[in-house]
DOMISE-546318 format. One record per residue: residue in one letter; x, y, z of N, C-alpha, C in turn; residue number from 1. Coordinates in steps of 0.001 Angstrom, whole numbers. Layout:
# residues N
type,n.x,n.y,n.z,ca.x,ca.y,ca.z,c.x,c.y,c.z,seq
A,X,Y,Z,X,Y,Z,X,Y,Z,NUM
...
This chain:
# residues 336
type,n.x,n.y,n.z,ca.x,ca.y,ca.z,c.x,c.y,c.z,seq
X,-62512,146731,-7967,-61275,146939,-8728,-61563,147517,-10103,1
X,-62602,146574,-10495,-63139,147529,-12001,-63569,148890,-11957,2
X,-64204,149147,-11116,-64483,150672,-10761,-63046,151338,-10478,3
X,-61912,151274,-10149,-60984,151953,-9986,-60401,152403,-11293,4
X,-60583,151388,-11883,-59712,151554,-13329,-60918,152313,-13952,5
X,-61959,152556,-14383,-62799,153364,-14337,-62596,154648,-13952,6
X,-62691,154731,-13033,-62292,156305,-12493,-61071,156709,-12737,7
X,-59912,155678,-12881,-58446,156086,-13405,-58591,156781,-15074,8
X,-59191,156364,-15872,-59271,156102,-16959,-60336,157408,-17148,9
X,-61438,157677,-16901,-62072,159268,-16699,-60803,160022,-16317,10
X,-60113,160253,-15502,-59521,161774,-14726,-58557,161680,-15415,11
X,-57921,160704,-16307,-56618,160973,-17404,-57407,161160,-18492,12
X,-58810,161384,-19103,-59197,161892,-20013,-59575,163185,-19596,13
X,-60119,163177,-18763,-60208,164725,-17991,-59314,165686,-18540,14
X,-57992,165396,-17899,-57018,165781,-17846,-56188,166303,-19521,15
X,-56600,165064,-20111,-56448,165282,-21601,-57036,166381,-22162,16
X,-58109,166528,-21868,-59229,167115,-22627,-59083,169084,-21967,17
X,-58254,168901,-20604,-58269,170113,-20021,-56697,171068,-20664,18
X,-55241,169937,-20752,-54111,170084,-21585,-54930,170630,-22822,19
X,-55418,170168,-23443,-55852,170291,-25316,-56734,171964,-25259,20
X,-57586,172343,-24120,-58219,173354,-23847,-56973,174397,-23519,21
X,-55880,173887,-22829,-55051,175433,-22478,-53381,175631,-24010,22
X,-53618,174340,-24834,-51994,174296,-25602,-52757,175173,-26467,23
X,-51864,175884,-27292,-52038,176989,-28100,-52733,176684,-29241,24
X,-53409,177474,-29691,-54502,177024,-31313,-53474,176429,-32197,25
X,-53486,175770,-33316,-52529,175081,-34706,-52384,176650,-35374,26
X,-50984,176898,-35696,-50412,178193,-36152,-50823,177892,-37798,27
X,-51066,178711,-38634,-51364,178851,-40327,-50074,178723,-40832,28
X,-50055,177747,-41620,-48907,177938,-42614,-48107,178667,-43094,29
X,-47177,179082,-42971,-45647,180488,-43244,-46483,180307,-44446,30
X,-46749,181980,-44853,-46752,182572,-46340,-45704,182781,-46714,31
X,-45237,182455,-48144,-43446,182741,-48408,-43958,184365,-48942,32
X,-42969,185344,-48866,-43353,186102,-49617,-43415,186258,-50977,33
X,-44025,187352,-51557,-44175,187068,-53204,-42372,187452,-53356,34
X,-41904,186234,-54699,-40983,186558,-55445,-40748,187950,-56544,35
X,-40211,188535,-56647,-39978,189705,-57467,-39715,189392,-59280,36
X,-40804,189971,-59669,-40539,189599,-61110,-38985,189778,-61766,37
X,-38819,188810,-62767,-37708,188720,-63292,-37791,189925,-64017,38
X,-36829,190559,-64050,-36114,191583,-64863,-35931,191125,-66238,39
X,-35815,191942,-67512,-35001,191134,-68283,-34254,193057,-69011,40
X,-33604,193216,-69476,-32907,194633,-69865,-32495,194201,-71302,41
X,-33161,194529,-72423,-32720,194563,-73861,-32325,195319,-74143,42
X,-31078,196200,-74993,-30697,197494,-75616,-30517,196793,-77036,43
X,-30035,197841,-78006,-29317,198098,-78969,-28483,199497,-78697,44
X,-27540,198877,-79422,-26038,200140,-79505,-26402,200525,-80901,45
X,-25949,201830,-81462,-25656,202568,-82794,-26915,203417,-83290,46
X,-28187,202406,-83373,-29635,202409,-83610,-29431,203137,-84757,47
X,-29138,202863,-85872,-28992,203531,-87506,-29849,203072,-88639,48
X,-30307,201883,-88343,-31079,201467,-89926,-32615,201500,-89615,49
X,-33317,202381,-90287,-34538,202635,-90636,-35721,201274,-89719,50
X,-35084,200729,-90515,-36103,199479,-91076,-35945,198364,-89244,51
X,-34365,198275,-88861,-34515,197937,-87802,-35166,198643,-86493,52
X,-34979,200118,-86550,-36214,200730,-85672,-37581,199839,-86127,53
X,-38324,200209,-86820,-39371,199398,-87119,-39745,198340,-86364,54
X,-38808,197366,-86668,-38733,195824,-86316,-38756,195680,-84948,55
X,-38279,196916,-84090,-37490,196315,-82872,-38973,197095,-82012,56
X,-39650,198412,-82726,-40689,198557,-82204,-42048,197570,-82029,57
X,-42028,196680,-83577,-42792,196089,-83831,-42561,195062,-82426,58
X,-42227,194513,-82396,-41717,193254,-81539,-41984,194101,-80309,59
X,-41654,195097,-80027,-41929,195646,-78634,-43241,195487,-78086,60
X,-44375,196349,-79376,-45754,196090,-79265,-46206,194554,-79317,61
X,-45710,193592,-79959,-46140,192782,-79471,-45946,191843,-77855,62
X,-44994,191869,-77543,-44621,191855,-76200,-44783,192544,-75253,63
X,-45211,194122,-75414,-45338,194640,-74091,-43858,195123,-73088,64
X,-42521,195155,-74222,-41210,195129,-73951,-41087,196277,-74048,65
X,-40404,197155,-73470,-39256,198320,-73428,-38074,198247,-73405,66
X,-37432,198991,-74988,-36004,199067,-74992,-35123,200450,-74186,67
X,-34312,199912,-74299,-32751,200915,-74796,-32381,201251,-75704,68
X,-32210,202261,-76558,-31813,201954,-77790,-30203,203079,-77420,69
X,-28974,202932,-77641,-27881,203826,-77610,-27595,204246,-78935,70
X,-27936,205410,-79370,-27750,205871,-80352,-26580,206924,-80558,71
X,-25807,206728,-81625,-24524,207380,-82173,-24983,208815,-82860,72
X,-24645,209614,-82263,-25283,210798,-82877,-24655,211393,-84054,73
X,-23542,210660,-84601,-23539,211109,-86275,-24653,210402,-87062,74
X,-25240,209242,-86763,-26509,209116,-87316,-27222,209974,-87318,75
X,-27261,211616,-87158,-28235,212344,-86852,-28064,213696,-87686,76
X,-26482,213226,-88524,-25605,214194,-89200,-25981,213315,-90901,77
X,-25874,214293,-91781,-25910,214157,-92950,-25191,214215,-93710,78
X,-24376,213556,-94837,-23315,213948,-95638,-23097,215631,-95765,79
X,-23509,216065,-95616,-23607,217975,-96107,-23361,218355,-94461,80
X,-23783,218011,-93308,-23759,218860,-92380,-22328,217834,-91414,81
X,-22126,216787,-91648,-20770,216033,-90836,-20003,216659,-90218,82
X,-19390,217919,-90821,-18295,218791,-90259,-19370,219369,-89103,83
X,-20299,219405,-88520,-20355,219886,-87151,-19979,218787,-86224,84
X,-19235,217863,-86668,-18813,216914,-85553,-17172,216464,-85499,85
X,-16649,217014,-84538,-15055,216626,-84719,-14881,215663,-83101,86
X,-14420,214270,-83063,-13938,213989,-82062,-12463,214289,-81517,87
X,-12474,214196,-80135,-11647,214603,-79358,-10294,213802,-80130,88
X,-9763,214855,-80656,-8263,214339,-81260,-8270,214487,-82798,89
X,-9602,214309,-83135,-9957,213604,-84855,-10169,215009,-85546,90
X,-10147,214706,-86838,-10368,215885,-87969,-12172,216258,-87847,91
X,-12205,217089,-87939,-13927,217560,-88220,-14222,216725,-89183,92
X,-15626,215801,-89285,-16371,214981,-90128,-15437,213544,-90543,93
X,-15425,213229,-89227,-14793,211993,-89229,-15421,210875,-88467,94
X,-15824,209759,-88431,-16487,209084,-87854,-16072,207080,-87736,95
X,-15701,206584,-87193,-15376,205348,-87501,-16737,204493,-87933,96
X,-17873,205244,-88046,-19272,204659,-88110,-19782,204996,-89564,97
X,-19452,205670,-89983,-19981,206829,-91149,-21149,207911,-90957,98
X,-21755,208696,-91265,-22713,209381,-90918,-24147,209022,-91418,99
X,-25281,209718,-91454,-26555,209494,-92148,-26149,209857,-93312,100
X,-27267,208781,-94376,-27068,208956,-95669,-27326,209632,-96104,101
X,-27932,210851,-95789,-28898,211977,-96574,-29746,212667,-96077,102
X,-30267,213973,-95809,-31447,214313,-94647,-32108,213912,-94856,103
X,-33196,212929,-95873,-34162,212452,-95916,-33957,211490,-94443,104
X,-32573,210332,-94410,-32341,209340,-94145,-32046,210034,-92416,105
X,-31642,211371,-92276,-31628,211214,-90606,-32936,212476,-90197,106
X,-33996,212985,-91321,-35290,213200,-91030,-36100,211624,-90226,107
X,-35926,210560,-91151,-36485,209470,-90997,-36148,208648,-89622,108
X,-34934,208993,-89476,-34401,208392,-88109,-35069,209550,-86641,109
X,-35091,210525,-86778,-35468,211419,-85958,-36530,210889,-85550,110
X,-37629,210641,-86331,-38988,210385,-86597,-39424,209199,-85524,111
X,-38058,208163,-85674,-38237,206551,-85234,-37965,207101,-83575,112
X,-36859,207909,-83147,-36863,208200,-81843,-37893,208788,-81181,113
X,-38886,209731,-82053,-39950,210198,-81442,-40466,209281,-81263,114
X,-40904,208904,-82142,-42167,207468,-81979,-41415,205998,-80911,115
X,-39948,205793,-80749,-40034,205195,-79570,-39920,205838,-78679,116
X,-39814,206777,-78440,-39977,207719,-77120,-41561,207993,-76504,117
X,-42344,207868,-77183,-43854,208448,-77258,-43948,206948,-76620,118
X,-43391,205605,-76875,-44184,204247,-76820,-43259,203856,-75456,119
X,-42281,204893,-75084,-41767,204818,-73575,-40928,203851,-73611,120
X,-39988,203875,-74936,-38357,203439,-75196,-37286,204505,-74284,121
X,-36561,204052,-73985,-35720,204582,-73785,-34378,204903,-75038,122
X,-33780,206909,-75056,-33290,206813,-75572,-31847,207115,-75202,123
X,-31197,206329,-75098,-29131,206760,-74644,-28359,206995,-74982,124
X,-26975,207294,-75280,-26219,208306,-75939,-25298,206699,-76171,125
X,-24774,206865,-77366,-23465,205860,-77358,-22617,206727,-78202,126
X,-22676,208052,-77305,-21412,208600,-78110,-21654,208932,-79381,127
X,-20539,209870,-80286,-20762,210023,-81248,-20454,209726,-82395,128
X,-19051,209079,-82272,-18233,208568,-83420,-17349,207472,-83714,129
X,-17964,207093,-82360,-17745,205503,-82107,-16137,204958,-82156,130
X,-15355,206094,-81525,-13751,205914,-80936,-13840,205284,-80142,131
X,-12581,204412,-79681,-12146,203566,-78555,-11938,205167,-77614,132
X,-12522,204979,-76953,-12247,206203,-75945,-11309,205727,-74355,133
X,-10722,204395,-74634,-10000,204070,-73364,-8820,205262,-72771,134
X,-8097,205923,-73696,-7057,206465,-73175,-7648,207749,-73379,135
X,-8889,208057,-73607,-9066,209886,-73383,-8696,210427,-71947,136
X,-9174,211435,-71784,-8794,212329,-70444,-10325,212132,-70226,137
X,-10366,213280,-69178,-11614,213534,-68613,-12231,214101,-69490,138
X,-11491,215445,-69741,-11980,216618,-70617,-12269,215790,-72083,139
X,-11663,214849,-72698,-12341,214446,-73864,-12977,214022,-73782,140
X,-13779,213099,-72823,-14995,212501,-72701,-15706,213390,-72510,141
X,-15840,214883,-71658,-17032,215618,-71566,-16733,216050,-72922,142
X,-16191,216425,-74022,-15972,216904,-75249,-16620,216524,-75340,143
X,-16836,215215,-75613,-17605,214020,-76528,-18854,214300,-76055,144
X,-19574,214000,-75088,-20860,214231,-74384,-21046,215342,-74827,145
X,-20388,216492,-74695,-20901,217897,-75237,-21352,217800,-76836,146
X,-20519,216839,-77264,-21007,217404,-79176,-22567,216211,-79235,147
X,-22286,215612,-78002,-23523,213798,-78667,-24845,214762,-78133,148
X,-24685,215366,-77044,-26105,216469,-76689,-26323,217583,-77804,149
X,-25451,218442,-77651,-25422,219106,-79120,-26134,218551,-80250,150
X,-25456,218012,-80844,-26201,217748,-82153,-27698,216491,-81750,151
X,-27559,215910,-80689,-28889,215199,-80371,-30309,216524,-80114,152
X,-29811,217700,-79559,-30649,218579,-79462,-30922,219668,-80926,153
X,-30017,219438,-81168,-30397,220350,-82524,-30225,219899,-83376,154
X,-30823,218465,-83653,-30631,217776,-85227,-31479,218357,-86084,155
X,-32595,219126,-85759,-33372,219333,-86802,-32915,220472,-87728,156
X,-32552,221695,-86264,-31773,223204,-87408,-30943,223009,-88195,157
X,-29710,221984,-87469,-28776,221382,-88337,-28290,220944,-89301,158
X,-29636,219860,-89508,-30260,219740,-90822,-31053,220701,-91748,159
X,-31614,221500,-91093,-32344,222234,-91816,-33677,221514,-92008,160
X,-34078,220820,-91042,-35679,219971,-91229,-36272,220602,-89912,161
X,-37601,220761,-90426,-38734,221519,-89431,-38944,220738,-88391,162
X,-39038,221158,-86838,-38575,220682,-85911,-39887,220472,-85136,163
X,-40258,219506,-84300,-41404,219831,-84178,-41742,220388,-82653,164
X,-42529,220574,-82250,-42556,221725,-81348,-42502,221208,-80020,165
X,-42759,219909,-79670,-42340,219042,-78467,-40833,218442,-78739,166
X,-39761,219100,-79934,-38831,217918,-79491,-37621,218633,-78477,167
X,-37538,220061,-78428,-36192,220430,-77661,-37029,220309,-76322,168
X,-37534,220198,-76011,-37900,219958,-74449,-37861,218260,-74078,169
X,-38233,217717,-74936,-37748,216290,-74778,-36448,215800,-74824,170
X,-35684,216523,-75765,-34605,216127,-76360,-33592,216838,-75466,171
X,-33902,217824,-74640,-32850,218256,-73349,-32803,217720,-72404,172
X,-33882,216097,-72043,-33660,215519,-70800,-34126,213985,-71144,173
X,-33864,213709,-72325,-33624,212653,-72774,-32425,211331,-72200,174
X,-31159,212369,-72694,-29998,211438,-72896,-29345,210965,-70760,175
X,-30327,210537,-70305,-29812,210123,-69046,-28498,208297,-68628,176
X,-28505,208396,-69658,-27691,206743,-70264,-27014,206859,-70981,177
X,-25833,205947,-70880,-24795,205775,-72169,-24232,204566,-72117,178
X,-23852,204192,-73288,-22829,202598,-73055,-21881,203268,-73947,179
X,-20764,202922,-74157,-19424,203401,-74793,-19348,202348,-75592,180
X,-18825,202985,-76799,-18374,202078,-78153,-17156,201377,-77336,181
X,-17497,199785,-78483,-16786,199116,-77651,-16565,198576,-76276,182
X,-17494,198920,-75449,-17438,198760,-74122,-15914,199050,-73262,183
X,-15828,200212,-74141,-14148,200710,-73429,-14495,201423,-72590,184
X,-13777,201345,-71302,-14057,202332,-70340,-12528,202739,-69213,185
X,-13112,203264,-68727,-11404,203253,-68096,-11870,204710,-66743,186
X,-10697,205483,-65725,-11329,205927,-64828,-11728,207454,-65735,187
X,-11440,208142,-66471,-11791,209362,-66802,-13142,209608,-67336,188
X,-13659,208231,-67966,-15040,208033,-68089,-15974,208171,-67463,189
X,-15460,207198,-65892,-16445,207228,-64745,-15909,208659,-63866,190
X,-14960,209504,-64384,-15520,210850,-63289,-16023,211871,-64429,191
X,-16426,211596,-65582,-17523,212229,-66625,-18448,212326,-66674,192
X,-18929,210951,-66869,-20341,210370,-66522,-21275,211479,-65654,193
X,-21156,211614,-63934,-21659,212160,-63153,-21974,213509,-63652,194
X,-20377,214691,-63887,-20974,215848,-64390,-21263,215919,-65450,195
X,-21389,214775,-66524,-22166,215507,-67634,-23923,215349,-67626,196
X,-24584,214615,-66571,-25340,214199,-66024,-26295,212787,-66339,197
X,-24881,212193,-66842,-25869,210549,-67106,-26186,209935,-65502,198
X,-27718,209403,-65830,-27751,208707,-64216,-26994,207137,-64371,199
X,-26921,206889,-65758,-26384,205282,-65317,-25720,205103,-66810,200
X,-25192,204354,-66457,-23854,203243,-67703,-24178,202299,-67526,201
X,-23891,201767,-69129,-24302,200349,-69380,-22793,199756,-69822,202
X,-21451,199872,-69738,-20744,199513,-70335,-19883,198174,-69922,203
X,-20478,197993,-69094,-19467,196858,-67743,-19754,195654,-68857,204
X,-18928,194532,-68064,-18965,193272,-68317,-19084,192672,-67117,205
X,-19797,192036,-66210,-19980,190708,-65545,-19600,189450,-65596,206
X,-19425,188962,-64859,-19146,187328,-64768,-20428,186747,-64859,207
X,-21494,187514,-64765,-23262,186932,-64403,-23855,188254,-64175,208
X,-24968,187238,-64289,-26623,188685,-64053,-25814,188997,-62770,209
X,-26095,190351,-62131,-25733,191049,-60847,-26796,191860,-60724,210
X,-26578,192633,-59629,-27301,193662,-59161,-26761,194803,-59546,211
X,-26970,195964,-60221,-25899,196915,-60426,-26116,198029,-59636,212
X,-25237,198031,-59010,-24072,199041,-58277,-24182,200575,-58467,213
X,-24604,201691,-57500,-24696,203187,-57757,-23554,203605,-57004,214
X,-22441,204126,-58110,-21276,204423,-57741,-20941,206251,-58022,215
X,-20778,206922,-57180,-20786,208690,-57441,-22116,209399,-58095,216
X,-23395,208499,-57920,-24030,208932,-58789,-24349,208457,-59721,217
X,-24012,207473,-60213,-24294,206789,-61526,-24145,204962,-61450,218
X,-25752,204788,-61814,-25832,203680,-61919,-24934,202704,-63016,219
X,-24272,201675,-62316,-23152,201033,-63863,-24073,199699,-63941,220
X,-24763,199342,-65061,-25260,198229,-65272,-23979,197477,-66196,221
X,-23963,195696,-66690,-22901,195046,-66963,-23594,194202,-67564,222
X,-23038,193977,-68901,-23619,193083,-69514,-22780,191472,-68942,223
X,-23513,190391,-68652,-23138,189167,-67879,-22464,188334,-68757,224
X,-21524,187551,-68556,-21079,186256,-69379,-21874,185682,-68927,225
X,-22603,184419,-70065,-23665,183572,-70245,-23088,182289,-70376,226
X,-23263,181176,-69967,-22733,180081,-71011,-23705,179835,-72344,227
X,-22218,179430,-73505,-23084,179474,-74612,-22194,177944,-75306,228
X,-23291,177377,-76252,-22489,176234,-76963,-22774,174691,-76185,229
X,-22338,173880,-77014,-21985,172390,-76491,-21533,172665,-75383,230
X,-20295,173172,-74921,-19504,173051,-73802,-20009,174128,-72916,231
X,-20688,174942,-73097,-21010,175859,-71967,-20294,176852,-71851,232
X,-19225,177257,-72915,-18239,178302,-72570,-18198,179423,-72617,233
X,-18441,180489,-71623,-18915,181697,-71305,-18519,182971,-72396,234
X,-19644,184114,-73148,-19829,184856,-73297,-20456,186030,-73167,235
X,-19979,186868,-73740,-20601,188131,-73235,-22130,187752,-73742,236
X,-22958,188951,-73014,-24518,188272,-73942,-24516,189397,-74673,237
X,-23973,189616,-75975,-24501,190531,-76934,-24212,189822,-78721,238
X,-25333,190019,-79001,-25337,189308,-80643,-23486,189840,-81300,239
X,-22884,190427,-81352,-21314,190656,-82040,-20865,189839,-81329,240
X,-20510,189425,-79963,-19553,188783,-79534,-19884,186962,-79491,241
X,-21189,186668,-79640,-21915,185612,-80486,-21818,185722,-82047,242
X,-21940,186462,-82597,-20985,186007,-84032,-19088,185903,-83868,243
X,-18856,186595,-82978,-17214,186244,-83233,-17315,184969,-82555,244
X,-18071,184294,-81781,-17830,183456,-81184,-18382,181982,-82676,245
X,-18965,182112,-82881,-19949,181503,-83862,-18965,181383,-85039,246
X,-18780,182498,-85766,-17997,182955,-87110,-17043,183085,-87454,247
X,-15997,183838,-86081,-14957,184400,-86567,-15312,185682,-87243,248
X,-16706,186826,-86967,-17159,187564,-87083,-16845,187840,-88856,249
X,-17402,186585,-89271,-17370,186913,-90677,-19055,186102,-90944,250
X,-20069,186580,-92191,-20806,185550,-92142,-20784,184514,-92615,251
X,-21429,183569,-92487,-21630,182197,-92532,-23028,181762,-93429,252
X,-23889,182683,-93519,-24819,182329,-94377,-25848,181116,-94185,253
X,-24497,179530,-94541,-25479,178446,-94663,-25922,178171,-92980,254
X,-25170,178418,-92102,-25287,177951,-90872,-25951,179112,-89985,255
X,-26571,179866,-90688,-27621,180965,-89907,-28152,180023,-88953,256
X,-29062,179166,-89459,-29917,178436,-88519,-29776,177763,-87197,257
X,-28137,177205,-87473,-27470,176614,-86255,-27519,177571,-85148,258
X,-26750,178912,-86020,-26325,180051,-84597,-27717,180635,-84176,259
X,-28948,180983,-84970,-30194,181433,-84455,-30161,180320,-82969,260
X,-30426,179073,-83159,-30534,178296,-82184,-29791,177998,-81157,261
X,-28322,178477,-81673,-27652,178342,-80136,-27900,179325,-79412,262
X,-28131,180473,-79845,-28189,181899,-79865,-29507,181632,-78746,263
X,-30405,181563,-79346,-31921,181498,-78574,-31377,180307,-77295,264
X,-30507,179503,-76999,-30674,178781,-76124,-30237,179256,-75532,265
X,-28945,179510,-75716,-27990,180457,-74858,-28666,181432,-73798,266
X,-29781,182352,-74959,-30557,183617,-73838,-31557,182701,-73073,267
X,-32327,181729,-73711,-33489,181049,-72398,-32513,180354,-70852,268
X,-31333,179552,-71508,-30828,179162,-70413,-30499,180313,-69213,269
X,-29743,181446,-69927,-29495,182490,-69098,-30468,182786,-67843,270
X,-31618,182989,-68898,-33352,183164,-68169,-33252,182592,-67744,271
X,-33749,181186,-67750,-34156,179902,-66640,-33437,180156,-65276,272
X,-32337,180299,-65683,-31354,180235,-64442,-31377,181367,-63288,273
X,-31798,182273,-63816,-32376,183897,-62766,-34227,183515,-62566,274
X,-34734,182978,-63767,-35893,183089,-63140,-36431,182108,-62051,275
X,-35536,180517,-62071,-35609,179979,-61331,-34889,179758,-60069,276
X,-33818,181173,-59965,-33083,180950,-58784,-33360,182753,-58377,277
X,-32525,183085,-58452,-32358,184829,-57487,-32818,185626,-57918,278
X,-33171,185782,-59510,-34052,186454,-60031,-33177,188095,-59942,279
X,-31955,187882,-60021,-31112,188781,-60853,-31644,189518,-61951,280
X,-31627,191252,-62349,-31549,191457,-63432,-31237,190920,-64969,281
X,-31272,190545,-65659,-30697,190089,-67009,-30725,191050,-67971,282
X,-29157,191393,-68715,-28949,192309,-69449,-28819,191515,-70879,283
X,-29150,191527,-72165,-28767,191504,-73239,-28570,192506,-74561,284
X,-27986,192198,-75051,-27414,193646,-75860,-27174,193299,-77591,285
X,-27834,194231,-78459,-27793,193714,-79772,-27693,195020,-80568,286
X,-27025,194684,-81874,-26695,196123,-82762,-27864,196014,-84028,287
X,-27830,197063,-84531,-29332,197260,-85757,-28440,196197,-87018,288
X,-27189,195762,-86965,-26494,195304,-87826,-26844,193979,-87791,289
X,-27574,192819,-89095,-28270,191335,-89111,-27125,190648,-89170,290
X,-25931,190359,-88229,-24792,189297,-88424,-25139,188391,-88714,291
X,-24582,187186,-89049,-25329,185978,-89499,-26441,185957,-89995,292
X,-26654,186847,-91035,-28213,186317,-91971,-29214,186827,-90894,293
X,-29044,187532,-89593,-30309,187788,-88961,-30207,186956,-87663,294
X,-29606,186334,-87792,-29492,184850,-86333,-29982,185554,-85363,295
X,-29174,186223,-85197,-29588,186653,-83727,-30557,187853,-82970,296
X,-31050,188673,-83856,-32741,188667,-83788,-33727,188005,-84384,297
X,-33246,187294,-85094,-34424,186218,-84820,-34757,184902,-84247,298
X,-33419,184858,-82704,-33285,184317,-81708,-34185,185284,-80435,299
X,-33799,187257,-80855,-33795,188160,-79696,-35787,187923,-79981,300
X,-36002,187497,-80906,-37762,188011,-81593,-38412,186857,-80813,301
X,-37815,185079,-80734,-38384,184011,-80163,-38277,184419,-78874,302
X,-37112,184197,-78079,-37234,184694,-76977,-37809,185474,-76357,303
X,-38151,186882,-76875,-38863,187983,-75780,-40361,187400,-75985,304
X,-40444,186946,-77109,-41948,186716,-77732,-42563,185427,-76588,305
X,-41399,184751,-76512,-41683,184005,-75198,-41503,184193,-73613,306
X,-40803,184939,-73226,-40438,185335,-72030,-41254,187098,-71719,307
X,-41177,187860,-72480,-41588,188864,-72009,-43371,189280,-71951,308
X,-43730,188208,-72294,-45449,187928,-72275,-45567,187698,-71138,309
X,-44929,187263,-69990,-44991,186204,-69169,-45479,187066,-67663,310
X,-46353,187194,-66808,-47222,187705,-65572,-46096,187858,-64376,311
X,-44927,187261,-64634,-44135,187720,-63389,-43004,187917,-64195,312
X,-42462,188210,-65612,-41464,188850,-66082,-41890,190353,-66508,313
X,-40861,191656,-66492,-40679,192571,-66935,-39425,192429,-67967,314
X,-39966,193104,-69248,-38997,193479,-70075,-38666,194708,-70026,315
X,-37810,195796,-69321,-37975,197158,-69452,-36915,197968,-69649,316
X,-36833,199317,-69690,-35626,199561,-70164,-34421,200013,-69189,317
X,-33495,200649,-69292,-32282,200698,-68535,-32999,201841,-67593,318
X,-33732,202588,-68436,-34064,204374,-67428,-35229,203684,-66723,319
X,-35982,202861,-66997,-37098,202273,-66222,-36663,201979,-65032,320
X,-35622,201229,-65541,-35132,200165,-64017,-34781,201102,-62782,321
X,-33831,201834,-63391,-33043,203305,-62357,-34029,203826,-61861,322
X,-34994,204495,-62324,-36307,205189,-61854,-36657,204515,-61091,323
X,-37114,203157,-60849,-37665,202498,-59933,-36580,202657,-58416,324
X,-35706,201903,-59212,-34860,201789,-57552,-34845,203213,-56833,325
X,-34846,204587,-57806,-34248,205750,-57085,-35526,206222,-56455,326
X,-36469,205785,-57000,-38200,206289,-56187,-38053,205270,-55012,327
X,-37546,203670,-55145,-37559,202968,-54063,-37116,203354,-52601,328
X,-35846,204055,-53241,-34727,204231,-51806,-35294,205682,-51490,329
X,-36018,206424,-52513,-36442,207925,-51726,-37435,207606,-50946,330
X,-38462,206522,-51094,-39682,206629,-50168,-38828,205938,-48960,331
X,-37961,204827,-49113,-37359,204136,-47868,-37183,204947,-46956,332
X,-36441,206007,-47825,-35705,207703,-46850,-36422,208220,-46387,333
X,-37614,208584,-47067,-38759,209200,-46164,-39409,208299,-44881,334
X,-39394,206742,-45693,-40079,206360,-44163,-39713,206222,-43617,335
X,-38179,206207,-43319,-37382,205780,-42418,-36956,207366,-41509,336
């Protein structure tokens, strides 16, 4: 009897041992794929004061960041030469912005676009005279585009300052971007855009980071409502609409420090929230103008200084981003 159970007890190990020889090898652990670096998209609108070019380069080099900068091309006009600029409707040498202070003062600005252009800034048109352009036509918006290329290409004759010999070849395929003063937009804008040949707009507003959208040709990027404050209550993300929110867009002086800090939380939370979930683009948007004592670049200076150092974030600019996707979907086309 002991011998049976014996031999029972062999041929079900047998048997074991012959199952384990034919079940399939242990499969390797699912690789997730790699996540896609966070985006992050900084501009400035107007780009007029000397000293903030500087600053905004400086900070670039230290981060490894690429801007936007949308520049108003009566900054590029001089008290003496203004009358080459009339907007659609307006008197010749009229500007809701004012013009450059002097050719020294838009020699000096010229200078700052070369040199962020050379360091692979991006440079974009915000128009020229900084009108609410909601109720133009079509034809006044290409007006407008016609005089912001114009005088962006020939600021130097204009002025009468020696031109240097790489800038009209740069400066004729430069302006591929625009955001509109004010972020007014309306439909005569978007059937402009295409033929005057911007590849993308920055003028939208969002509910959130998104993906932006290539509509006729032209990429529309959107600046996102953020939550900002104690309560979380959503704004646009650009330093003006954080001082009206903050101020009552007047300054405040003693309470710089408060708004620097809500300011800076406001943009990390934004971050956190894309870098730790979908990893959405992130747009933020700031003028060369120090509202609040500075608050809010020297919220935009902590932040990138912390986030755009970072091995799976890109800080880059609006024409960066477009370039990528449009090389993306041409090789797709080809391989497909």
């Amino acid at each position: 009897m002991l011998r049976s159970y014996r031999v029972l007890a062999f041929s079900l190990a047998s048997l074991a041992c012959a199952n384990a020889a034919l079940a399939d090898p242990p499969k390797s652990p699912a690789v997730s794929p790699a996540r896609p670096k966070q985006v992050v998209l900084i501009s400035f609108d107007a780009a007029r004061d000397i000293s903030q070019w500087q600053r905004s380069r400086a900070l670039a080099k230290r981060t490894g960041a690429h801007f936007t900068y949308f520049l108003s091309c009566v900054f590029l006009l001089s008290p003496e030469t203004r009358q080459d600029y009339a907007g659609p409707g307006k008197a010749a040498g009229k500007s809701n912005v004012g013009f450059g202070a002097s050719k020294q003062d838009v020699a000096d600005r010229l200078e700052q676009v070369r040199l962020a252009a050379a360091e692979g800034h991006d440079i974009g048109s915000h128009a020229c005279g900084h009108f609410d352009g909601k109720a133009w036509s079509k034809a006044d918006w290409l007006a407008e585009f016609a005089s912001a290329r114009r005088i962006f290409e020939k600021a130097y004759a204009i002025n009468g300052i020696p031109e240097p010999a790489d800038w009209h070849d740069f400066a004729h395929h430069a302006l591929v971007g625009f955001r509109a003063p004010y972020l007014s937009t309306g439909k005569a804008l978007y059937e402009a855009l295409p033929e005057a040949g911007f590849q993308y707009d920055a003028s939208g507003v969002s509910n959130g980071p998104a993906v932006p959208p290539t509509l006729n040709g032209t990429t529309r990027f959107a600046l996102p409502l953020i939550p900002e404050g104690a309560k979380a209550k959503p704004v646009v993300a650009m330093d003006y609409n954080l001082y009206v929110r903050h101020s009552s867009g007047t300054e405040k002086l003693a309470m710089a420090g408060e708004f620097t800090e809500r300011a800076y939380q406001a943009f990390r939370a934004a971050f956190e929230a894309q870098y730790n979930g979908k990893r959405l683009p992130l747009e933020l948007g700031f003028h060369f103008t120090l509202m609040n004592n500075g608050a809010y670049w020297n919220a935009l200076e902590r932040f990138a200084g912390e986030v755009c150092v970072k091995a799976d974030v890109e800080c880059i600019s609006f024409r960066d981003y477009v370039e990528r996707q449009r090389a993306g979907q041409a090789q797709a086309s080809v391989g497909g």
